[in-house]
N, C-alpha and C positions, 0 to 999 in steps of 0.2 A: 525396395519399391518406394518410388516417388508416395508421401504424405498429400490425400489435399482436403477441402473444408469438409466433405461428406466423410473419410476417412477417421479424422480427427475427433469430429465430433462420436464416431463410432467405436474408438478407443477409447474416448472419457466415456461415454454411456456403458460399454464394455465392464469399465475397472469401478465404476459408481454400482452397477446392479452386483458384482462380484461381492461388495461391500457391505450393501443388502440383504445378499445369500447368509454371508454371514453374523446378519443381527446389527453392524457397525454403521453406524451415521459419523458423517466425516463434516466435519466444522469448516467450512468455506468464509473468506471474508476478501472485499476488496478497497485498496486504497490506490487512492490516486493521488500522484504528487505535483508541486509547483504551482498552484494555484495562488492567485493576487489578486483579481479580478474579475466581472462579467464580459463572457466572450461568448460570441457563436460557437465556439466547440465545447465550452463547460454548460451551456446550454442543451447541447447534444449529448451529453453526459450525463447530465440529472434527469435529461429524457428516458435515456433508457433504463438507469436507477429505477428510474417511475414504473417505465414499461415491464418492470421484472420485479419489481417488488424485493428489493432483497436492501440493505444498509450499504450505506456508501462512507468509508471515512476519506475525506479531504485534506491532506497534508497541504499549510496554507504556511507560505513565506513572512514572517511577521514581519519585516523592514518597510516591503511592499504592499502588504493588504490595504486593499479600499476598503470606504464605510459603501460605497456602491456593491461590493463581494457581501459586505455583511446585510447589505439589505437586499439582496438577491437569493442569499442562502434563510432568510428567517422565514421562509414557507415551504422550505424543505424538511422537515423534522427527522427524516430518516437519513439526515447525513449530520454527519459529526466531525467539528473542524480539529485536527493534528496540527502541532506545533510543527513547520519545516524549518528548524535551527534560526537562524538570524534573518541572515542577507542572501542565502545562497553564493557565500562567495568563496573562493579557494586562499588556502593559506599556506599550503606548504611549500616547502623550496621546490625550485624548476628541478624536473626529473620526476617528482613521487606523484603516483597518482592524488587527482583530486580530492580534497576534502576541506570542510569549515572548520568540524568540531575535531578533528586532529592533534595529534602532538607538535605541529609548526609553532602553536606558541604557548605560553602558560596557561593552565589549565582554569585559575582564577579569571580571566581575562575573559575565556571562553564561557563559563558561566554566568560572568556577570551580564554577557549579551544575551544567553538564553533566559536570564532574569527578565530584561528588557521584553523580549519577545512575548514571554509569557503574558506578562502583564498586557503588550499591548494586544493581545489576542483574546488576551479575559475579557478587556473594555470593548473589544469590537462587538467578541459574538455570543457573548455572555455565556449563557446555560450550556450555549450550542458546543464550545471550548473545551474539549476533554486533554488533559493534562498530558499526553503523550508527545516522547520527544519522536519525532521522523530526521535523522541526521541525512543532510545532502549528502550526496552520492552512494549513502548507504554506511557512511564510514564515522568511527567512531572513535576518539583514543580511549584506551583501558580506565584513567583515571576520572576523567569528563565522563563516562560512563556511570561512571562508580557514585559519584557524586550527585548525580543530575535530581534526586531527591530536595535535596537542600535550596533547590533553586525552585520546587512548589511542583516539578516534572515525577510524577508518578509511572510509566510507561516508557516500555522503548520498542521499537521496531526498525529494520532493518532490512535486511535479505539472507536468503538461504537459512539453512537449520536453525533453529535456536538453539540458546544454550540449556534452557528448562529454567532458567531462575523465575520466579516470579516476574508478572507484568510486562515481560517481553514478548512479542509474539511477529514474527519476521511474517514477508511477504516470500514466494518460491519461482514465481512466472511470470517473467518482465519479456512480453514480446516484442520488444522493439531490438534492433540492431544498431546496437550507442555504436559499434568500432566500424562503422562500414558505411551503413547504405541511411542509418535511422529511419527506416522505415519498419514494417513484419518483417521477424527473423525467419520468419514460413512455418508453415504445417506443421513441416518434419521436426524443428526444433522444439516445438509447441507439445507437441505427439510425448516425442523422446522425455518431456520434464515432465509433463503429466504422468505417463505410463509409470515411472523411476517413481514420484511423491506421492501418488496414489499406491502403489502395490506395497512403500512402507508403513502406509495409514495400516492398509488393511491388514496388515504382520503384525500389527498394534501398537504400532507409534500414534498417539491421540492429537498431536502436533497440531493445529490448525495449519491447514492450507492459505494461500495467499498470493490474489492476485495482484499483480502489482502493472496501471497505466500513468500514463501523464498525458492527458486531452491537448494540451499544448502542440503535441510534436502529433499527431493520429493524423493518419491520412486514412483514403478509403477500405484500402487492404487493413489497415491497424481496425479501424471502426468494426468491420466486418468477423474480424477475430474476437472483438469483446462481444458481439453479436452472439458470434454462434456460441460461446463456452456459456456465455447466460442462459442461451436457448436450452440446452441441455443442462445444468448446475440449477438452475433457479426453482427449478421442478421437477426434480429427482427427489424420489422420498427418501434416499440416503444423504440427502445431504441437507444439514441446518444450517443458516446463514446467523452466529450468533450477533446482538450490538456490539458495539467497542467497547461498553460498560464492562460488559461480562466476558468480553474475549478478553481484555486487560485486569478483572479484577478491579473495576477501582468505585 
């Protein structure tokens, strides 16, 4: 049976009181990625942050950041800006999927940009600048991974499971549809990831949950989804919305 927004939200409420039942609060966090600037949709976005009261981390493009983004974000205290690699630019040979911080070229090369970044992300948004790395597309090579200390990058985040190492803490539920239509993948795919990462919480994987938007690409249906999972999530007494501080350890 077709998934729709009353359904959805009755499946997360479903698997959050379940979690409830028994004793477990489940650690919710969301990032939103590809920010550079003040726009009418990140506008929309810190709105509803506001309206729901939970921490926002904004993975911000260091190449492209404005001092106009940094002076739009320093009255927001409850959002905390992420490093989004460099430039958001792809580097590997035609064929492989996308990626910045990939094995396409030496690994020194690649840090010495996320050096850059850092830096210029410290001077923008000062305090606001938590040292976490957000790799474009999600992707990451092993060794740039391994490294990314050395260049002042305490955090990493990603997509799907983590691997449990320290400082890492992935996002789970990107509704948008990147191979097709980019707009809501719908309900039903919403439903199905929720249901699947919620029933491992509560088996007792203590994993943080992770929603994962990009305000850039949201149309009405997209908006409407980060709507209602807040309506439900944001005041649920099973579920804590920790900072990025303490979700990262840092």
């Amino acid at each position: 049976m077709s998934t729709d927004e009353a359904s959805f939200a009755a499946i997360l409420t479903d698997r959050l009181d379940k979690a409830g039942e028994t004793g477990t609060r489940l650690s919710f966090w969301w990032r939103d990625d590809d920010a550079v600037a003040p726009s009418p949709a990140l506008d929309r976005l810190l709105a509803l942050r506001a309206r729901f009261d939970v921490p926002l981390a904004l993975a911000v493009i260091p190449e492209g950041a404005t001092q106009a983004l940094a002076e739009r974000l320093a009255s927001e205290p409850a959002v905390a800006v992420l490093q989004h690699g460099w430039a958001h630019a792809n580097h590997q040979p035609a064929g492989e999927k996308n990626a910045e911080l990939g094995n396409g070229r030496p690994a020194d090369k690649v840090l010495a940009e996320l050096a850059r970044g850092r830096e210029r992300l410290s001077g923008l948004f000062g305090d606001r600048f938590r040292p976490v790395l957000v790799p474009p597309w999600n992707r990451i090579a092993a060794d740039v991974a391994d490294r990314i200390p050395q260049v002042g990058l305490t955090g990493l985040s990603t997509f799907a499971r983590a691997d449990g190492r320290p400082h890492r803490v992935n996002t789970h539920l990107d509704p948008v549809a990147w191979k097709t239509t980019r707009s809501f993948a719908g309900w039903d795919d919403a439903a199905a990831t929720i249901a699947a990462e919620l029933d491992r919480r509560i088996a007792g994987d203590a994993e943080p949950f992770g929603l994962l938007t990009h305000h850039l690409v949201h149309d009405a249906a997209l908006w409407r989804f980060v709507e209602v999972f807040l309506e439900v999530t944001a005041r649920h007494p099973a579920v804590t919305w920790p900072d990025t501080d303490t979700l990262f350890g840092l």
